[in-house]
C-alpha positions in Angstrom: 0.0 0.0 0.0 1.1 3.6 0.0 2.6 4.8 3.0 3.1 8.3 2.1 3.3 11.1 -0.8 5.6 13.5 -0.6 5.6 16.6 -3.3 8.0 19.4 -3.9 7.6 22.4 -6.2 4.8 20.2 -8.6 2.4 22.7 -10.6 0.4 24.3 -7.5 2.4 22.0 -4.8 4.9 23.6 -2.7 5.5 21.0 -0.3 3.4 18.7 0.9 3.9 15.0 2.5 0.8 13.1 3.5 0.4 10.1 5.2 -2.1 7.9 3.5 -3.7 4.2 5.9 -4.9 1.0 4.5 -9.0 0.7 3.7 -10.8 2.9 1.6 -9.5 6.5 1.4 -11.8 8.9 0.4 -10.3 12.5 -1.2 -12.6 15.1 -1.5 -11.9 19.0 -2.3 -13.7 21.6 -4.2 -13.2 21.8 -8.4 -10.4 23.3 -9.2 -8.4 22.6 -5.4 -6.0 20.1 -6.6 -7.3 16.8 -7.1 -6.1 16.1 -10.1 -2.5 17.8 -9.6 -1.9 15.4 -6.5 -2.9 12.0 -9.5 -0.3 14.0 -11.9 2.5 14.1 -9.0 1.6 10.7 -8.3 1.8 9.2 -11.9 5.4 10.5 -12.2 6.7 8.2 -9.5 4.6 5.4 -11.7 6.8 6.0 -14.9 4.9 8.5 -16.7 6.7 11.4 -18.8 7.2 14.8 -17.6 8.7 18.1 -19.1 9.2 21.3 -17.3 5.6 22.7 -17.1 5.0 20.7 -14.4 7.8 23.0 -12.4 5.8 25.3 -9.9 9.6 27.4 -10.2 11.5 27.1 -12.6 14.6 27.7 -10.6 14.1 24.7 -8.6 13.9 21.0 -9.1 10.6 18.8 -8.7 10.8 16.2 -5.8 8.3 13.4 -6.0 8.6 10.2 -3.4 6.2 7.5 -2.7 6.8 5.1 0.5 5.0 1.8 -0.3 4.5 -1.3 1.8 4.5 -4.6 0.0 4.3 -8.1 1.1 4.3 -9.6 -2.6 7.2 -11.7 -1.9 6.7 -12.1 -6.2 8.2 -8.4 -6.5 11.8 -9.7 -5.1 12.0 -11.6 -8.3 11.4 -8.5 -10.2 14.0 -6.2 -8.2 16.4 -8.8 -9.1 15.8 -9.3 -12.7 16.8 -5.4 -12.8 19.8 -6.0 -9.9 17.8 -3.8 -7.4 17.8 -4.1 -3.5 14.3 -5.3 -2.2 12.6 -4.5 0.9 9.5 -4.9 2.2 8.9 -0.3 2.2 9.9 0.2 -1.3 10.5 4.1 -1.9 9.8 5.2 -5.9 10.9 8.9 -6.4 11.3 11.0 -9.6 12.7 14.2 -10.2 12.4 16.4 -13.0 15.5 19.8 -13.4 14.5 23.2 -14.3 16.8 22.1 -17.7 14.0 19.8 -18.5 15.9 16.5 -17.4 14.2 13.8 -15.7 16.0 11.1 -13.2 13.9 8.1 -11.4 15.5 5.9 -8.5 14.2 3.2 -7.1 15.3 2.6 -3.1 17.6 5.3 -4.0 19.2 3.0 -7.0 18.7 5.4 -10.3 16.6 3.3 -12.9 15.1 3.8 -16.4 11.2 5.2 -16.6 10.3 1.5 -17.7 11.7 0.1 -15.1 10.3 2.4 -12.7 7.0 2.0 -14.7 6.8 -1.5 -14.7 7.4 -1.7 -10.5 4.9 0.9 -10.6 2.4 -1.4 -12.2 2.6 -4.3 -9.4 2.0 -1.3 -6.5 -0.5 1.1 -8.0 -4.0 0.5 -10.3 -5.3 4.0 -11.4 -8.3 4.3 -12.5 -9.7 7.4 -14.2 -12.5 8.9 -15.9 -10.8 8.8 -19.1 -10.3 4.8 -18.9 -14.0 4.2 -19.5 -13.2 4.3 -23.1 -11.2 1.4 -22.6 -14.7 -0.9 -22.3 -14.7 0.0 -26.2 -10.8 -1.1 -26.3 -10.8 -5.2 -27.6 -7.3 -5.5 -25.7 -8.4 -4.3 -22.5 -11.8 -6.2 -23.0 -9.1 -9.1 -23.6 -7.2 -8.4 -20.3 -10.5 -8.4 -17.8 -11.8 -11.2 -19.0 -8.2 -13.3 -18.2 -8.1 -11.5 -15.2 -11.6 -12.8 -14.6 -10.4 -16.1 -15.6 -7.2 -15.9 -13.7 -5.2 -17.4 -16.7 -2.4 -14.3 -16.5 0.3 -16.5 -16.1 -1.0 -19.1 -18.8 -0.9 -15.9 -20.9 2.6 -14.9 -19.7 3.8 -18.6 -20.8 1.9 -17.6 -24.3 3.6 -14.5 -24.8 7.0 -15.5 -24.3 6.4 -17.7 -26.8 4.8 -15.1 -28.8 7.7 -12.9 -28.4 10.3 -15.6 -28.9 8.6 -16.2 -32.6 8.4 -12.7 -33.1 12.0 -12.7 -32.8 12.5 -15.8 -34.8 10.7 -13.7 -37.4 12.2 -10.9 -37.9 15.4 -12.9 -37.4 14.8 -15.0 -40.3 13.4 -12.0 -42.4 17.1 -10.6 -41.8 19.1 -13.6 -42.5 16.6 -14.0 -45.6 17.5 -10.3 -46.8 21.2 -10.9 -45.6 21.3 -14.3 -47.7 19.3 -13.6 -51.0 22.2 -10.5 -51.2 24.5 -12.7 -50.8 23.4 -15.0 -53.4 23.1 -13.3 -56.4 26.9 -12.1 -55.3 27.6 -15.9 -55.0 28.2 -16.6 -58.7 30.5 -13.4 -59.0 32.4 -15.1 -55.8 32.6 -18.5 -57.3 34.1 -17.2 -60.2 36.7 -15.1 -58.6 37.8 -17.8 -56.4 38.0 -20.5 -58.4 40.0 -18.2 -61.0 42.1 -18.2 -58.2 42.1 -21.3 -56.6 43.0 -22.7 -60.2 46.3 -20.6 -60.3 46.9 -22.6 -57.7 49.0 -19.9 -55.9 51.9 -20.8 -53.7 53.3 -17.7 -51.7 56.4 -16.2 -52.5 56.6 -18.4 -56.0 57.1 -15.2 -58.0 60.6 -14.2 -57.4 62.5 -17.3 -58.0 60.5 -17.7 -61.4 61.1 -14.1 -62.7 64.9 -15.4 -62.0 64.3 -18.2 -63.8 62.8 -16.5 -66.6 65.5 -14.1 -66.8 68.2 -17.3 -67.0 66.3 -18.9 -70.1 65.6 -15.3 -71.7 69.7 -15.1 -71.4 71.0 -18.6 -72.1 73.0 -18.2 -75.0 74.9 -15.2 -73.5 75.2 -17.0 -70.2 76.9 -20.1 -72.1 79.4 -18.2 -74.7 80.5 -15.9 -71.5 81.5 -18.8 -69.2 83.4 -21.0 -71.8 84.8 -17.8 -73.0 85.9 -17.6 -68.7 86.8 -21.5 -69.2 89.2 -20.6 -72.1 90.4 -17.6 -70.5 91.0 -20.0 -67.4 92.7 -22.8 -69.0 92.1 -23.9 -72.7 93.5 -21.0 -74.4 97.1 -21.0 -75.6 97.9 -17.9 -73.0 95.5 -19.2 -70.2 95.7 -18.0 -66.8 96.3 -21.1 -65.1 99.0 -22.2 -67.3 101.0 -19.1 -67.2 100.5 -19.1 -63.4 101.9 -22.6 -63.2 104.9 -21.6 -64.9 105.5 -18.3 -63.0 105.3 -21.0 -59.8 108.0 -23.1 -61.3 110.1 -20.6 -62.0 109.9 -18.8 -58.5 110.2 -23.0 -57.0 113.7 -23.1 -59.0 114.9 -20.1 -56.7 113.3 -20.8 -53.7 116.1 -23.4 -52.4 118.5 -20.7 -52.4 116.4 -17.9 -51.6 114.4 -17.9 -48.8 112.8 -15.2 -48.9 110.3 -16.1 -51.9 108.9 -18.8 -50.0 105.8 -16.8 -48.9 105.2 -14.9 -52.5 105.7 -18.9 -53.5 102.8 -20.3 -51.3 100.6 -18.0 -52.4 100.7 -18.2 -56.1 100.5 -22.2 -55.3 97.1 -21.4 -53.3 95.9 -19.1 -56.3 96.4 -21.7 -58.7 94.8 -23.8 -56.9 92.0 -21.7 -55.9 91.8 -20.5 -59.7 91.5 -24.6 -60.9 88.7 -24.8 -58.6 86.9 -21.7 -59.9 87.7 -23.0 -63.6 85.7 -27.1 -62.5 82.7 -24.8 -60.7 82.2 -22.8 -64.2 82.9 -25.8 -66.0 80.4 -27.5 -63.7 77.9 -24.5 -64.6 78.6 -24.5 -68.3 77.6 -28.2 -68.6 74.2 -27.8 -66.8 73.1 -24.9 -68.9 70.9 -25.8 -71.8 68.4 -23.7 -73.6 64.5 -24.9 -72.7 62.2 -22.7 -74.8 59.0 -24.6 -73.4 59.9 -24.6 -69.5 60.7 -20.8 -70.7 57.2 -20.5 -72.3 55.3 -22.1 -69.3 57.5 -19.7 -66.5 55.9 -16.7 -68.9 52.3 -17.9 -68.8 53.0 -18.2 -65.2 54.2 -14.7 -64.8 51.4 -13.3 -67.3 48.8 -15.4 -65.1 50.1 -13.9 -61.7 50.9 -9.8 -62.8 47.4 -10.2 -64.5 45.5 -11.9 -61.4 47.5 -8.9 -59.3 46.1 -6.0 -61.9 43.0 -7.2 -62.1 42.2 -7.4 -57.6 44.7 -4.1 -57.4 46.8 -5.7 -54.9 50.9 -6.0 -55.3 51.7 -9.3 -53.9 51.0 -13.3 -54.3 50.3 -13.5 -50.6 47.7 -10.3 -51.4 46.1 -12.8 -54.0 45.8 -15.8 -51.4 44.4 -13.7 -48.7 42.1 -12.6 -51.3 41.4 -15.8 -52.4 40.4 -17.1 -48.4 38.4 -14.1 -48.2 36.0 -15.5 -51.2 36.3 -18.9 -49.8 35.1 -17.3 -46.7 32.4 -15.2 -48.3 31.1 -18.7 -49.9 31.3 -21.1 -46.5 29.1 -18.1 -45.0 26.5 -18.8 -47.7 26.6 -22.1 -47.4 26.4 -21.9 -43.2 23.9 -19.3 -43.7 21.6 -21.0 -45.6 21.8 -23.7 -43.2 20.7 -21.6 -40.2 17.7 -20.7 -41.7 16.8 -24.3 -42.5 17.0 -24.3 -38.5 15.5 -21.0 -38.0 12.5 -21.7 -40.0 11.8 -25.4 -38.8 12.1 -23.6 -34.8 9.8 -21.1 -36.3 7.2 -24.0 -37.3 7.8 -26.1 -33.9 6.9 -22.4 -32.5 3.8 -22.0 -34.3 2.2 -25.4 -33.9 3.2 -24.7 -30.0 1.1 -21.2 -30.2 -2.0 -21.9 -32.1 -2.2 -25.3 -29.8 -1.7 -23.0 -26.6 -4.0 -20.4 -28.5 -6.6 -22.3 -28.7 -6.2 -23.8 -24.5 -6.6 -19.9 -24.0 -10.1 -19.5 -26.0 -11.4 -22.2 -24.5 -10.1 -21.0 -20.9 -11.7 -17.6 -22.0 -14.7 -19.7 -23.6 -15.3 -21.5 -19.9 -16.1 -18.4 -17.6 -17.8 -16.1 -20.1 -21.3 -16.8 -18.8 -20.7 -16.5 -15.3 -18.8 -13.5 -16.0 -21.2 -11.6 -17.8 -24.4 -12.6 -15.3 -22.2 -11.3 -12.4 -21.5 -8.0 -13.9 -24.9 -7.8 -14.9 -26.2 -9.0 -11.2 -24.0 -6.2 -10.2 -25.5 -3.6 -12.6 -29.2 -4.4 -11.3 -27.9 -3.5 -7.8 -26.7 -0.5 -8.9 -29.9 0.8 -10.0 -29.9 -0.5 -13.8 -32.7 -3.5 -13.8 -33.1 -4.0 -17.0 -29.2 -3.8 -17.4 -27.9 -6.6 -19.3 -23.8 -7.3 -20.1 -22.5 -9.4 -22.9 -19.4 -10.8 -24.1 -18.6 -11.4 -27.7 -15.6 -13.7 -28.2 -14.3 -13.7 -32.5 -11.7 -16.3 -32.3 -9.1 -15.3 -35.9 -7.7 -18.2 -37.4 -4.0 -16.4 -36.7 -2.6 -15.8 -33.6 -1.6 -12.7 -32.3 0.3 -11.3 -28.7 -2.7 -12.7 -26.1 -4.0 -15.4 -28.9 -6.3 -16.0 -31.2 -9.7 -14.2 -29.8 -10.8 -10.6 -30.2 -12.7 -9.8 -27.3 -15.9 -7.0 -27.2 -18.3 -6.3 -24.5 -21.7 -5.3 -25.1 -24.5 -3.6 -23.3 -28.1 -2.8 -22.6 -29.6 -0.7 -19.8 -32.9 -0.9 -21.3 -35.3 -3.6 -21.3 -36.0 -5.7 -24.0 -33.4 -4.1 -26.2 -30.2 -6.1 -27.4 -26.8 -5.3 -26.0 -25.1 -3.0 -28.5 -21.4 -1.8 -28.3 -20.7 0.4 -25.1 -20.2 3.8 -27.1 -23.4 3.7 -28.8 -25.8 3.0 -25.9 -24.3 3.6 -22.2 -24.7 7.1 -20.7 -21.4 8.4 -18.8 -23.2 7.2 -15.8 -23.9 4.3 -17.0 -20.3 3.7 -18.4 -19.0 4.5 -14.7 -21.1 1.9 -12.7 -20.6 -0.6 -15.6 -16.7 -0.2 -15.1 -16.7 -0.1 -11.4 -18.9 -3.6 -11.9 -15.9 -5.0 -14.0 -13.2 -3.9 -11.3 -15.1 -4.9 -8.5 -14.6 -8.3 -10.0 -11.5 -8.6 -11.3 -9.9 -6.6 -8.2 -8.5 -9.1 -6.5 -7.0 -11.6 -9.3 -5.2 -8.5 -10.5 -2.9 -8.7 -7.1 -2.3 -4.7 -6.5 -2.4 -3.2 -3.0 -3.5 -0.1 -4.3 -6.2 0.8 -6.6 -7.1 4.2 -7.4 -10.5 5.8 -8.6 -10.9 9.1 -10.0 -14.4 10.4 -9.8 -15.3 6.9 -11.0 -18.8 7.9 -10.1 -19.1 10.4 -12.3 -22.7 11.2 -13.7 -24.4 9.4 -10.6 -26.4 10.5 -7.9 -28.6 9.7 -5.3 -29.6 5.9 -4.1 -27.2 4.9 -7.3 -24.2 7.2 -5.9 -24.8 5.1 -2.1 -24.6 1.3 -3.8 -21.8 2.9 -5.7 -19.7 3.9 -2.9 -21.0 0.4 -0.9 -19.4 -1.1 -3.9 -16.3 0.6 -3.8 -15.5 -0.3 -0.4 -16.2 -3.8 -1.1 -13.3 -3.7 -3.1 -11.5 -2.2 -0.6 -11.7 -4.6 1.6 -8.3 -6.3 1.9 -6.2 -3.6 -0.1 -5.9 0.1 -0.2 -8.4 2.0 -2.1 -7.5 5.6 -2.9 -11.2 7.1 -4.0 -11.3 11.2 -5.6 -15.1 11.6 -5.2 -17.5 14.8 -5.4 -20.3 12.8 -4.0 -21.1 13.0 -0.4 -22.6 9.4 -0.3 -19.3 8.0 -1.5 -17.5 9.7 0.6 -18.9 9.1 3.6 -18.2 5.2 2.9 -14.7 5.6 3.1 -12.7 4.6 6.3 -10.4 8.1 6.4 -11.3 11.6 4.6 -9.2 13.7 3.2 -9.9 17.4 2.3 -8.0 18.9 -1.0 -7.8 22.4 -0.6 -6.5 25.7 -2.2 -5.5 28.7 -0.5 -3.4 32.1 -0.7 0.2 33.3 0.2 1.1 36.5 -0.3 2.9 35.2 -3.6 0.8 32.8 -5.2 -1.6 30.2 -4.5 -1.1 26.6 -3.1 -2.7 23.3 -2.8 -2.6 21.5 0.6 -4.1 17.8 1.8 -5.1 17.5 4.9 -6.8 13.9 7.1 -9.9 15.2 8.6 -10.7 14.2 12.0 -14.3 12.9 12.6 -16.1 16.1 13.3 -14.3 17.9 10.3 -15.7 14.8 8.0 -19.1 16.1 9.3 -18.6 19.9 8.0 -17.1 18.9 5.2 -20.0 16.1 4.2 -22.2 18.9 5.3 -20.6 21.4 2.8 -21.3 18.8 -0.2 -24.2 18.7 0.9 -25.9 22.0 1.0 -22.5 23.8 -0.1 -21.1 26.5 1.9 -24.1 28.1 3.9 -23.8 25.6 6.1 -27.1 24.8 8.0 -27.9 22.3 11.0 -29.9 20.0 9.1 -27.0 19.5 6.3 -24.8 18.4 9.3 -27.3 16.3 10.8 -27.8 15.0 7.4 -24.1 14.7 7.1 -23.9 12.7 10.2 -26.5 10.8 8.8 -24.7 9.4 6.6 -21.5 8.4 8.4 -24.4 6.4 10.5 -25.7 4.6 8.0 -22.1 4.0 6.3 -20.6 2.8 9.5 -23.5 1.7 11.9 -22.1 3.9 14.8 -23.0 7.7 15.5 -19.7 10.0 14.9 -18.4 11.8 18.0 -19.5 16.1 18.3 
């Protein structure tokens, strides 16, 4: 339930904190007092949006805090899904900067407005005027009747199956997109790898050819120049080796006598000997070489096939040509794993879809089951609140699709006349009407819906009289074991409730304010009185005042 409200600088709010107890609260206040500013304040701390109007100065910031005691042990699950600290007095408060920026905390943890808005949901039901359009509303029609049916959590199961297809859908739409791309690119990429692939590229192949190449394009130079080095060397008349071997003998002759040419003798021994080597190594060269016009043709094609694979992908180097190459190889496994996935993705989908129409059609039935009882207790309801010939229907159109909550479209119908057929709510209910019809269809659905604290906003608008009484007896029925929060201009409702509270307005020397205030018992009488006869206050309004608390309560109020 809520503890407490407190509200700084909010439209006509200053600052005000008020204490709120368990039962039915009834808040009550002149048009125009504040009513609705206190429901605004409170709606920020349930997630809804807020800009800067809503700043009573616009130098300061807007403070709203709720204190709210829970015992829905359920809600620790929730607090953890979103890594929060429960407690048992769970404190919601917004603020909103004079630059327009809004921040929401949750047991002083800062969290996102949906976050905020869906722990919101599991504390607080509001209902206002404006909702009565929802009867109209097929989803909301939808959501009473499960409520009524208390198949919520069969739904839940539903709808995360719902949303799991839903994401299987759109997954499968992407991979579709992604993969009918890729295959009209998959014969370019077949082409351009196997082009490669067939060139059979090794890495670093190109240098040792273009050597090659160059060796056969030179061949006949390459042989005349080392036999002409052979000659030089050794055959020739004058050849080096020769005349070196005679300059040795001739320095040998003197070298027994003359010591000193020993050393000028061992080397020209070692150079002769180093030059015979030389001579064998380019004989040894000479004899291998042999022109080879075809290997010399195939190392050409080669080189043509590489420079022309490297012009044509604009990249300098073989190993620039394999990478490429395991890039389209890569490119075409994808296609291949791709196309795979969605085999997978679309046979889940199916497995999905048999799962939802079967569950789909659990859930008509389910809905099918407590129609009839539902609609003659809302229309047992309606005859006690003054409507006799009021009669409630419930059309169920079950699609042969599925969709979020299933396969039914769900419409209530109504008649307050007798002998006339239900028709669709907006055609035929008064706003009178509307009101006791949707305070019927809370009454019943009040407590499967789990919420401490329910919230009416002149629910009873457009009533009067005897209807306005079994209106407000209704209302604290359903307050009976939670909180009930109830704005009411009516003095019979009001004096059903179990604590009063006045809304009021009045005057500073700067500006005007709104306050909230608990009456005590003899303050409930005046201010019964006052909406009663209004402000001339006489002594029969206040004995008709206490009256009222008399009948509501079955004990006389204390002077």
């Amino acid at each position: 339930m809520l503890e407490s409200l407190l509200v700084r600088n909010y439209a006509l709010i200053q600052e005000l904190e008020v204490p709120f107890n368990g039962g039915l609260n009834m808040i009550t206040g002149e048009t125009g007092a504040g009513k609705s500013i206190l429901l605004g304040a409170l709606s920020l701390i349930l997630g809804n949006r807020a800009d800067t109007s809503v700043l009573r100065d616009h130098r300061e910031k807007c403070l709203v805090e709720g204190i709210f005691l829970s015992d829905d042990t359920t809600l620790k699950n929730l607090f953890d899904q979103h890594d929060l600290d429960y407690d048992a007095s769970i404190i919601l408060r917004r603020e909103v900067t004079p630059q327009g920026k809004s921040r929401a905390f949750v047991n002083d943890t800062p969290v996102n407005l949906s976050v905020l808005r869906e722990i919101g949901s599991r504390l607080v039901d509001i209902h206002s005027q404006h909702q009565n359009l929802l009867l109209n509303d097929p989803g909301y029609a939808l959501h009473v009747l499960d409520s009524f049916a208390r198949i919520k959590p069969l739904v839940g199961d539903y709808q995360a199956h719902f949303r799991e297809y839903r994401k299987l859908e759109n997954e499968i739409t992407q991979i579709s997109a992604e993969l009918s791309k890729a295959r009209a690119d998959q014969d370019y990429l077949q082409f351009q790898f196997d082009q490669l692939d067939q060139a059979r590229l090794v890495e670093g192949e190109l240098e040792p050819i273009l050597e090659e190449q160059e060796k056969l394009e030179h061949i006949n130079e390459i042989q005349s120049r080392l036999a002409m080095a052979v000659s030089v060397l050794h055959d020739a008349d004058e050849a080096i080796i020769s005349r070196l071997k005679l300059l040795t003998s001739e320095i040998e002759a003197i070298a027994g006598f003359y010591r000193e040419v020993q050393q000028p003798l061992d080397r020209l021994q070692a150079t002769s000997i180093e030059l015979d080597d030389i001579r064998q190594d380019i004989s040894y060269l000479l004899d291998r070489l042999e022109p080879n016009p075809e290997r010399l043709n195939q190392l050409s094609e080669r080189i043509d096939l590489i420079f022309s694979l490297q012009k044509k992908h604009q990249v300098e180097t073989v190993t620039d040509l394999i990478r490429l190459q395991e890039e389209f190889q890569t490119r075409l496994d994808r296609i291949v794993t791709t196309d795979d996935r969605l085999t997978g993705l679309v046979a889940t989908k199916k497995r999905e879809s048999d799962w939802l129409i079967s569950w789909a059609g659990k859930l008509t039935k389910a809905r099918k089951e407590v129609v009839r009882d539902f609609e003659s207790q809302v229309t047992a309801l309606l005859h006690g609140l003054g409507m006799p010939h009021g009669r409630f229907e419930i059309r169920i159109e079950t699609r042969e699709t599925f969709g979020p909550d299933g396969s039914d479209e769900v419409r209530f119908f109504f008649t307050a006349n007798k002998n006339q057929p239900p028709e669709e709510i907006s055609k035929v209910a008064s706003g009178g009407e509307i009101s006791r019809l949707m305070l019927a269809i809370k009454y019943l659905i009040s407590d499967s819906l789990d919420i401490p604290t329910v919230i009416f906003d002149e629910i009873d608008s457009g009533v009067s009289g005897e209807i306005a009484d079994k209106l407000g007896t209704q209302i604290a029925k359903i307050a009976q074991g939670r909180q009930v929060l109830n704005i009411t201009h009516l003095p019979q409702v009001a004096s059903k409730g179990d604590h009063h509270y006045l809304v009021y307005k009045y005057d500073d020397d700067q500006s005007s304010n709104t306050g909230m205030r608990l009456l005590n018992e003899q303050e409930r009488v005046i201010e019964l009185a006052k909406m009663l006869s209004g402000e001339n206050l006489t002594d029969e309004a206040i004995q008709n005042a206490r009256v009222l608390l008399e009948a509501s309560h079955g004990t006389q109020p204390r002077s």
